[in-house]
RODO-2510 file (C-alpha; in nm, 4 decimals, decimal comma):
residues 394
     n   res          X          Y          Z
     1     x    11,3274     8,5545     7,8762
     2     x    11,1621     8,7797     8,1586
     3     x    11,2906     9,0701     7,9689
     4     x    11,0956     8,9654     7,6504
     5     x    10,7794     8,9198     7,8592
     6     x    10,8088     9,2454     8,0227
     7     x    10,8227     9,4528     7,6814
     8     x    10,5774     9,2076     7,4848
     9     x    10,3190     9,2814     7,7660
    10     x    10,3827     9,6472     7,8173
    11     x    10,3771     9,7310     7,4344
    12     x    10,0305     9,5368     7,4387
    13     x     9,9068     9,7043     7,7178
    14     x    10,0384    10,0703     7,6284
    15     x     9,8702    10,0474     7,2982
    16     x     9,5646     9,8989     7,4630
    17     x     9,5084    10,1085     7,7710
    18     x     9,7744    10,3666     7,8001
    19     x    10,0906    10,3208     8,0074
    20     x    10,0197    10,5778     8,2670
    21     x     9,7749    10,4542     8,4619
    22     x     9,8117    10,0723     8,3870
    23     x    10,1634    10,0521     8,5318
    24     x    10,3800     9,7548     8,3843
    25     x    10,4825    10,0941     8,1105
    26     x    10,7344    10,0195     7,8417
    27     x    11,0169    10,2316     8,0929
    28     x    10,9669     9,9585     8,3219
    29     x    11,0186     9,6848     8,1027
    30     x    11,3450     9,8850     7,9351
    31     x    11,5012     9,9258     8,2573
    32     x    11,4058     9,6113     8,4496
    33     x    11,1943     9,7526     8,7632
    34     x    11,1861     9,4350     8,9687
    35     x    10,8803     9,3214     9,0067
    36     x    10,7612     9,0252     9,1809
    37     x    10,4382     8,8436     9,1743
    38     x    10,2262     8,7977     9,4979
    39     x    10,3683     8,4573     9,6964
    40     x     9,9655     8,3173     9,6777
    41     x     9,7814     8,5652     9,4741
    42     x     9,6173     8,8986     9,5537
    43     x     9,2623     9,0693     9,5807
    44     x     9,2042     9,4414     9,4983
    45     x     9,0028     9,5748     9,7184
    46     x     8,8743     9,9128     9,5015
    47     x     8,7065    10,2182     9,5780
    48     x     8,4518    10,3079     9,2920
    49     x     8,2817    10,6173     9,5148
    50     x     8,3192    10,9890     9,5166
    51     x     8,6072    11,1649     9,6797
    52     x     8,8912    10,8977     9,5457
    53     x     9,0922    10,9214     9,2149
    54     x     8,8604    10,6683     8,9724
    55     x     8,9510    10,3331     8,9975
    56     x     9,3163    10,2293     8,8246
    57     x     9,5664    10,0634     8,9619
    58     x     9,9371    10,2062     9,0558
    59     x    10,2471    10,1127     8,8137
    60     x    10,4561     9,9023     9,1092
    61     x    10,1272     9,6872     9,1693
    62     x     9,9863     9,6579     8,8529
    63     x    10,3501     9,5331     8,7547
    64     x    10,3461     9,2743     9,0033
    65     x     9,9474     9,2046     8,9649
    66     x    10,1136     9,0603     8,6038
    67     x    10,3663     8,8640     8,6745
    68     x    10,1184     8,7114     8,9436
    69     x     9,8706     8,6152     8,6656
    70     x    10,2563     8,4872     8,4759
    71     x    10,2912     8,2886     8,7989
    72     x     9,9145     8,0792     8,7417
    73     x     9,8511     8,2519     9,0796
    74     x     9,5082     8,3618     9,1627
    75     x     9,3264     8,7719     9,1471
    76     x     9,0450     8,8898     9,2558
    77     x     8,8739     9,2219     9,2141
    78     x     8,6071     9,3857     9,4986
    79     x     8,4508     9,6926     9,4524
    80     x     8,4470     9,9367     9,7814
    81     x     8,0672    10,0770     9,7393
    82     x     7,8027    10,1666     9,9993
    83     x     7,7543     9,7892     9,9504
    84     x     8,0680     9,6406     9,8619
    85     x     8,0822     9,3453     9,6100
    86     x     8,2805     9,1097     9,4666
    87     x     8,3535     9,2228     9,0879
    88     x     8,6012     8,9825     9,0024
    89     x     8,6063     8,6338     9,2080
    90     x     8,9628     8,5112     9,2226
    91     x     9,1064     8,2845     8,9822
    92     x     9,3698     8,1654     8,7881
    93     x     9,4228     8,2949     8,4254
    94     x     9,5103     8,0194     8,1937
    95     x     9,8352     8,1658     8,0214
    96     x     9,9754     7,7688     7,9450
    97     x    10,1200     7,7888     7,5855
    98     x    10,3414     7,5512     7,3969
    99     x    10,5808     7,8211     7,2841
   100     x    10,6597     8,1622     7,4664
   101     x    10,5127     8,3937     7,1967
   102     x    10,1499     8,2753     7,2530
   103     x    10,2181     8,2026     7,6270
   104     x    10,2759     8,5953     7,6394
   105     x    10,0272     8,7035     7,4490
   106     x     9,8086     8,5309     7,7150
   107     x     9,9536     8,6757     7,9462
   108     x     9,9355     9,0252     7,8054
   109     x     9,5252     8,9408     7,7214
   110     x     9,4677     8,8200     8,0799
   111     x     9,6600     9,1228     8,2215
   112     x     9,4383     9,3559     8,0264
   113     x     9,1555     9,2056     8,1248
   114     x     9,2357     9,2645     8,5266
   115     x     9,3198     9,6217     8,4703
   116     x     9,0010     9,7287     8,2108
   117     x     8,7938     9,5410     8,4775
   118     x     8,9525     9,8070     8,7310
   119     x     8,9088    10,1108     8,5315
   120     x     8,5136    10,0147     8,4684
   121     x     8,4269     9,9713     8,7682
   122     x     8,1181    10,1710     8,8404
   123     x     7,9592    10,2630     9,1932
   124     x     7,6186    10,1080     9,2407
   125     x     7,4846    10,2456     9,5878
   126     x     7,6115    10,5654     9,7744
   127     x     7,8534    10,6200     9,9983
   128     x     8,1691    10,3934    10,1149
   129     x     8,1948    10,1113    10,3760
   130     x     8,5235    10,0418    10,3699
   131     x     8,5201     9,8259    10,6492
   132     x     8,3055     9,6148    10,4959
   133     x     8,4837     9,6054    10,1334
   134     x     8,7709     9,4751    10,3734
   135     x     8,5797     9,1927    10,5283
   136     x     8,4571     9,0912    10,2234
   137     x     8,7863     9,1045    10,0659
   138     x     8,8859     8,8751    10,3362
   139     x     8,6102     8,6148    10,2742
   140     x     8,7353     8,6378     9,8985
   141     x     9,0784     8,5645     9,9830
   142     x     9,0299     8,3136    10,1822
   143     x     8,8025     8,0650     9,8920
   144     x     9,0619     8,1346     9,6743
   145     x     9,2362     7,8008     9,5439
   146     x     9,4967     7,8574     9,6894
   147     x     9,3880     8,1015    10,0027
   148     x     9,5362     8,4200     9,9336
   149     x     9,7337     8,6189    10,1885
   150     x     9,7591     8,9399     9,9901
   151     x     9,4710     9,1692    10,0145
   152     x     9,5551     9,5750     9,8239
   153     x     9,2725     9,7972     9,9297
   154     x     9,3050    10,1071     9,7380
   155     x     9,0834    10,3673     9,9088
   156     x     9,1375    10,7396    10,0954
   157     x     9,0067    10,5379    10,4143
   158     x     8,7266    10,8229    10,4301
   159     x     8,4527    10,5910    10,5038
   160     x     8,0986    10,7246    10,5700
   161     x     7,9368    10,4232    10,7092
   162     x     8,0250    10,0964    10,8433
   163     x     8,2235     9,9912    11,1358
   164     x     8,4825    10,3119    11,1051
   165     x     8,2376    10,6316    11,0162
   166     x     8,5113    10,8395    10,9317
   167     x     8,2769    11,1256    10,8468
   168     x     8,0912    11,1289    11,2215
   169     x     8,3049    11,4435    11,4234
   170     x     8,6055    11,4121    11,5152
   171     x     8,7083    11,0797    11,3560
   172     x     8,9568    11,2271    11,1280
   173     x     9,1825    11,3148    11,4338
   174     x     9,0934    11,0564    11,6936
   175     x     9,3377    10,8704    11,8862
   176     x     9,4407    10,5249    11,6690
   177     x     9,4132    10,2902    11,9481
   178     x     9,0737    10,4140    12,0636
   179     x     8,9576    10,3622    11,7341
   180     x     9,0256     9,9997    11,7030
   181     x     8,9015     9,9345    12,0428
   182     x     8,5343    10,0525    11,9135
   183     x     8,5735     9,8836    11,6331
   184     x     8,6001     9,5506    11,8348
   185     x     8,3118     9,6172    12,0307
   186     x     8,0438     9,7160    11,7607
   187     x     8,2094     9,4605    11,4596
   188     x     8,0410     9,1588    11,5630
   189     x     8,3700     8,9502    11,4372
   190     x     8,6677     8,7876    11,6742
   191     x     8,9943     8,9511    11,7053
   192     x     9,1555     8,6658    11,4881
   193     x     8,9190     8,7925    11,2096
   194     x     9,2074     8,8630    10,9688
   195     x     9,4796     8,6593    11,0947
   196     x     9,7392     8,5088    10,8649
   197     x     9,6146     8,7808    10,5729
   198     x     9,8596     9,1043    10,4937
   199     x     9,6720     9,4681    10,3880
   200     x     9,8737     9,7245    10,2085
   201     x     9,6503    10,0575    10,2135
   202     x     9,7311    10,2194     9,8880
   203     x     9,7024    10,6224     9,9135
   204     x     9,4754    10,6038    10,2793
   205     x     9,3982    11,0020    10,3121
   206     x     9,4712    11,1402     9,9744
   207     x     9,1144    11,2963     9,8489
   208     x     8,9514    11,4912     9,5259
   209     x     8,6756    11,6636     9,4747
   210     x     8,3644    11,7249     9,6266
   211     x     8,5688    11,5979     9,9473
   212     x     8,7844    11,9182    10,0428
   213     x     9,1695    11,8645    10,0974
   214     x     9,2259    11,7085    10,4420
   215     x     9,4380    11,8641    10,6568
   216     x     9,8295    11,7427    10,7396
   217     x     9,7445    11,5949    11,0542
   218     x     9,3808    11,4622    10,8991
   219     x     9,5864    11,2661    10,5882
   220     x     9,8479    11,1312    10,8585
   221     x     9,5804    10,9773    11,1004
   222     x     9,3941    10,8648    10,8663
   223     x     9,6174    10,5317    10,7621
   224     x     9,6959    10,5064    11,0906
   225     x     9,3534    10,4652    11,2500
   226     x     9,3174    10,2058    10,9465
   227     x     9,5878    10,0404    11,0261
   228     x     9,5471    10,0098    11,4252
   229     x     9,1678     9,8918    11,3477
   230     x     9,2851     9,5924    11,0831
   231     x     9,5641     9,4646    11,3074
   232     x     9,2761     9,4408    11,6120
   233     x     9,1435     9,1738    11,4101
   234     x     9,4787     8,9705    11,3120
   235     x     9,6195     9,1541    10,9932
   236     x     9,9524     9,2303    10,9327
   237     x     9,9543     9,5907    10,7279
   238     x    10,1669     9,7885    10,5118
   239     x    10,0830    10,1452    10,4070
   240     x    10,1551    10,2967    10,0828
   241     x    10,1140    10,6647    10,0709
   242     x    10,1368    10,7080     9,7444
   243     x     9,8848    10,9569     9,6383
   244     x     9,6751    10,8349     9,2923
   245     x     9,6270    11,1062     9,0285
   246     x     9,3348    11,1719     8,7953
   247     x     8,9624    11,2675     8,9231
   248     x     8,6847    11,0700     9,0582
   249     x     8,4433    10,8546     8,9255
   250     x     8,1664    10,9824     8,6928
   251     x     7,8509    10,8589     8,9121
   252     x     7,5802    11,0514     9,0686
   253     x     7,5545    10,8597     9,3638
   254     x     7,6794    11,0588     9,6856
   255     x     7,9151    10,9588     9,9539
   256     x     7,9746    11,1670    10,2608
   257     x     8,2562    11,4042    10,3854
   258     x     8,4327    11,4671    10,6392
   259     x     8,4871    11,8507    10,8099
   260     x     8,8867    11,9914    10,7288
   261     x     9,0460    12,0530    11,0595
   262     x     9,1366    12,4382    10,9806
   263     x     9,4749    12,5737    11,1322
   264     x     9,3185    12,8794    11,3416
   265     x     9,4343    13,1142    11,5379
   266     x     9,2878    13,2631    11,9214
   267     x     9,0622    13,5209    11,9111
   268     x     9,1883    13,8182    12,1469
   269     x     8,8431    13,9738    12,1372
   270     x     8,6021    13,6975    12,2546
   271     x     8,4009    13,7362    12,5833
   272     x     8,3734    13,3516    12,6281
   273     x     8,6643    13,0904    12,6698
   274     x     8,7603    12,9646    12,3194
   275     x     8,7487    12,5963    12,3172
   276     x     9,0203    12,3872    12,0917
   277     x     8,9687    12,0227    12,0958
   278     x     9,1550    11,8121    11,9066
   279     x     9,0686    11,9246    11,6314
   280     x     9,2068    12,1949    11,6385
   281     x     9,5688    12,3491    11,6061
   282     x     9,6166    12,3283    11,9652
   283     x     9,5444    11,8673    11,9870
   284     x     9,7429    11,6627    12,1805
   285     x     9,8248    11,3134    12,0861
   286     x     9,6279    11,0787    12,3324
   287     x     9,6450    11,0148    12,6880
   288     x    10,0032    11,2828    12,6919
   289     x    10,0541    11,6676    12,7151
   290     x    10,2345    11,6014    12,4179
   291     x    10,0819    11,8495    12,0838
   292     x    10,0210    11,6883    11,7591
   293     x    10,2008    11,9517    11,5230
   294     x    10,4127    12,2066    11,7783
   295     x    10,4885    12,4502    11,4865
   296     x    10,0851    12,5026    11,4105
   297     x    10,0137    12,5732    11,7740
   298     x    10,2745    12,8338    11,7890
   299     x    10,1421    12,9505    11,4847
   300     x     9,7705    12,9424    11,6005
   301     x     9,8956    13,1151    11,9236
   302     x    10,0897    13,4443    11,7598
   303     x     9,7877    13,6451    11,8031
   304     x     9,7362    13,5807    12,1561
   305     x    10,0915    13,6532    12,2437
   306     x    10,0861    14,0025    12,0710
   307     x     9,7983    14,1211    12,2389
   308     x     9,9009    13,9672    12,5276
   309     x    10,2600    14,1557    12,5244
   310     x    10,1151    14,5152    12,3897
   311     x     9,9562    14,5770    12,7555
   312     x    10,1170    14,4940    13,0932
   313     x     9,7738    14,4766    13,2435
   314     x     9,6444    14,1832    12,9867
   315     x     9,6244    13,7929    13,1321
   316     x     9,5465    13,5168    12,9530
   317     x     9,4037    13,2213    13,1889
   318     x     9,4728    12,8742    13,0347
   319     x     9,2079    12,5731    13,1396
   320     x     9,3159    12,2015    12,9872
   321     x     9,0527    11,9105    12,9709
   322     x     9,0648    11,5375    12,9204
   323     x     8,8454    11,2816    12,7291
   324     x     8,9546    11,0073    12,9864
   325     x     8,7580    10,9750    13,3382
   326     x     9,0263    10,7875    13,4847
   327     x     9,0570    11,0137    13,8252
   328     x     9,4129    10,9261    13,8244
   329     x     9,4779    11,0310    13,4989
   330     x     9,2780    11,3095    13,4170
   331     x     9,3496    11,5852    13,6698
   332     x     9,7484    11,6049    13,6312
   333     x     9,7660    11,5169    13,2749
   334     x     9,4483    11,8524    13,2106
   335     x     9,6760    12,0745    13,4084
   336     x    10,0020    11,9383    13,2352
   337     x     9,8052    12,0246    12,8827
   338     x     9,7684    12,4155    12,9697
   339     x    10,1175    12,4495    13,0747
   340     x    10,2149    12,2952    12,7771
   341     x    10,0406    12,5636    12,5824
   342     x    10,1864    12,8074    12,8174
   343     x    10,5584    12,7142    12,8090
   344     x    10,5376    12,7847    12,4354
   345     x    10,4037    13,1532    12,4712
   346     x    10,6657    13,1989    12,7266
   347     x    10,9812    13,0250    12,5649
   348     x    10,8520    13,0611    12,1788
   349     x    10,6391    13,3920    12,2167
   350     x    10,7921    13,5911    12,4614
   351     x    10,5210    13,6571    12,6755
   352     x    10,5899    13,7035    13,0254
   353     x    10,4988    13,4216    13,3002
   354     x    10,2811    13,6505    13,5238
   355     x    10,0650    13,6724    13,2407
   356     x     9,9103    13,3345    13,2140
   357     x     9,7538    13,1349    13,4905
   358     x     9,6534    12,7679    13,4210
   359     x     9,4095    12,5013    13,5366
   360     x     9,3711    12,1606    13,4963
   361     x     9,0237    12,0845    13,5155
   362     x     9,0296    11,7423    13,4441
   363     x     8,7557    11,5751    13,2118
   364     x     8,4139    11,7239    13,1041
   365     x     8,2289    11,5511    12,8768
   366     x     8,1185    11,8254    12,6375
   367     x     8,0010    11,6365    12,4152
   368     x     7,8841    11,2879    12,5916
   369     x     8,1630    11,0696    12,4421
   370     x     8,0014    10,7729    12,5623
   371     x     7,6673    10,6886    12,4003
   372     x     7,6249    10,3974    12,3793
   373     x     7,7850    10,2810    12,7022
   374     x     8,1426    10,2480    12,6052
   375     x     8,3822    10,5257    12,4186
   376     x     8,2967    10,6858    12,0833
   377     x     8,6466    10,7652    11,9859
   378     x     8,5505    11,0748    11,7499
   379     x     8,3684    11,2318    12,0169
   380     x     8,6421    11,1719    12,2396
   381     x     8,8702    11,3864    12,0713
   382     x     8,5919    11,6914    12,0660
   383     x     8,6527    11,6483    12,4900
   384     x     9,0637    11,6648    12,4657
   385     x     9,0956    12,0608    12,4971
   386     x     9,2076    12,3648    12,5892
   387     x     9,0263    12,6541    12,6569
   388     x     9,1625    12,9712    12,6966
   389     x     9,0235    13,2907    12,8611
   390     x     9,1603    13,6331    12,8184
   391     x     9,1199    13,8869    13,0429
   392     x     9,2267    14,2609    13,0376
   393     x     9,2954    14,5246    13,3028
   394     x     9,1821    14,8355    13,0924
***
């Protein structure tokens, strides 16, 4: 009998809306994907803004957004917007039928309706509080009859306002943890905000157009910041990186973007110390002397180690800073930084060990990473460098 569903409502659907984007496709229903409903219904939390793939829903969950209408279980719809709203308020389809054939049919009709009221779905103010989509997503869920637990947020995470500006500097590459400790102090909700509720981010740093293509370490941290941030306030999450095809929405209204970390490489000529922050090729992962992506600082650092090993008389002096003004911490862990940096030129890039000096000097705050009294994580991550000064003999 589930088999019979499955095709009658994916051969309505494909000749409806296409099988593609609508998931549920008449493969699925051939071959028996499993596909479970939602144990008390689901909202989808939906970004109709610039710089994410327009609004459609992935084959796995639209499959299982059906058989949670099949199940008489409650879906909701929320639009992620400059000012988010609620698009759909959840309820319960009524797919009761005396015989299976019309019971599917409603099914199939109900179904459609969920995933055409996803795909037109149009932006109505600029930009993208994603925080706040979330928040109300929760409020949703929760007046649903039953509450709902399952909350899908399909987004890039590249908010450009809210809570979690992902566009201010830095805040593509800031330390996870630091994140969600802001976001505490500036939300204005308790930590047990989300409790009991389960996120799945669907496709967190995947981008298009006019937002350029984040870097590797940008579309890694982004999830995770999200993540950290949503289980500060009592959420359990799930990330699906599953990137979403297709090109954004058709709307005029503008949302931020964010600046692409670019992989660069030292410049043997400058005068001045070259600052990387974190950033940069050359970022560590918080509070450790540990670098983000090893293989794009030795890469960054080729350069330097040629023109460092072409002349005897050439010195490179290596300076690492902190964005933490812990005494304790910051003085070793700066010095530990620049001899990270210059273990790999000796053991990676063959450049000889009386050719680099290093300093720890310990944390500078260039910019002020504190603002407003407490730590702007994005800004935070502009003071984590390392600055290196080359020097020649002649």
């Amino acid at each position: 009998m589930k088999n019979i569903l499955r095709l009658t409502v994916a051969l309505v659907l494909t000749t409806l809306l296409g099988a593609v984007l609508t998931g549920c496709s008449e493969d699925d229903a051939i071959h028996d994907v499993p596909c479970t409903p939602y144990a008390t219904g689901v909202v989808i939390d939906v970004s109709v803004h610039q710089n994410v793939a327009a609004p459609n829903l992935l084959a796995g969950i639209a499959c299982r957004v059906q058989q949670t209408i099949a199940a008489g279980l409650p879906v909701g719809i929320v639009a992620i917007d400059g000012e988010p709203w609620v698009a759909v308020t959840p309820k319960v389809f009524d797919v009761k039928a005396d015989n299976d054939t019309k019971r599917n049919g409603l099914i199939a009709r109900a179904f459609g309706q969920v995933i055409s009221g996803v795909q037109a779905l149009e932006a109505r103010t600029g930009g993208s509080d994603v925080f706040a989509s979330m928040m109300l997503s929760s409020d949703a869920a929760r007046s649903a009859n039953p509450p709902i637990t399952d909350i899908i947020v399909i987004d890039s995470g590249a908010s450009d306002r809210g809570v979690l500006t992902m566009t201010a500097p830095g805040m593509t590459i800031a330390d996870p943890a630091g994140v969600a400790a802001a976001a505490v102090n500036v939300a204005g909700v308790t930590t047990d905000r989300l409790a009991g509720q389960n996120f799945t981010l669907v496709s967190f740093g995947n981008t298009v157009a006019p937002q350029p293509a984040p870097s590797e370490s940008q579309r890694e941290t982004l999830p995770m910041i999200w993540r950290a941030t949503l289980e500060a306030f009592g959420a359990t999450v799930e990330v699906d990186l599953t990137p979403r095809q297709g090109e954004g929405p058709k709307t005029a209204l503008t949302t931020g973007t964010f600046e692409v970390i670019a992989q660069e490489v030292i410049p043997v000529t400058a005068a001045e110390p070259i600052v990387f922050d974190g950033t940069s090729a050359l970022a560590f992962a918080p509070d450790t002397a540990e670098l983000r992506d090893p293989e794009a600082a030795r890469q960054a650092l080729g350069p330097l180690a040629d023109w460092l090993t072409e002349s005897p008389g050439r010195t490179a002096n290596i300076i690492g800073t902190t964005a933490s003004p812990t005494p304790d911490l910051n003085g070793p862990l700066s010095l530990a930084r620049a001899e990270t940096i210059k273990q790999i030129l000796i053991d990676h890039l063959s450049v000889p060990a009386h050719a680099i000096s290093t300093v720890g000097a310990g944390y500078i705050a260039s910019p002020d990473d504190h603002p407003a009294g407490y730590v702007d994580p994005g800004l935070a991550a502009l003071n984590m460098t390392v600055r290196i000064q080359v020097i020649s003999a002649g």
